[in-house]
Residue, then its C-alpha position, 0 to 999 in steps of 0.5 A: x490918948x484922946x476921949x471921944x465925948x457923947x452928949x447923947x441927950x443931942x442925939x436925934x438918931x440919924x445913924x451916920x455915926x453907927x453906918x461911918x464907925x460901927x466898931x464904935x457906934x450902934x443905934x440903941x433900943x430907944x433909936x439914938x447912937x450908943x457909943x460903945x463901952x462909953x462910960x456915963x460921965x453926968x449928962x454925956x458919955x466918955x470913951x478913951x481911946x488910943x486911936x480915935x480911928x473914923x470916929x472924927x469922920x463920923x463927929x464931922x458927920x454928925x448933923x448935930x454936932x453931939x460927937x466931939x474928940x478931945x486930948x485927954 
């Protein structure tokens, strides 16, 4: 199992995460990502997942390096 890791106070809102993984991701109400069903974990969200699936597309691609996947 892996966790994907959201330190979503980074988050400057380009989106990239949400157009590359949208099962995933979508751009909230204040225009930075939500990772979806993301459990707030102190100042980050947590997701465990079975398959990461594009989500290490979408860390790769993140122009702040906020999104991180991890072993759990």
């Amino acid at each position: 199992m892996k966790k994907i890791v959201f330190e979503r106070d980074k988050c400057i809102g380009c989106g990239t995460c949400s157009v590359i993984c949208p099962g995933f991701w979508e751009v909230g109400d204040d225009e930075r990502a939500v990772l979806k069903e993301g459990v707030q974990n102190g100042d980050v969200f947590e997701k465990q997942v079975d398959d990461v699936e594009c989500n290490i597309e979408a860390s790769q691609s993140c122009p702040v390096q906020c999104i991180h996947i991890n072993d759990n």
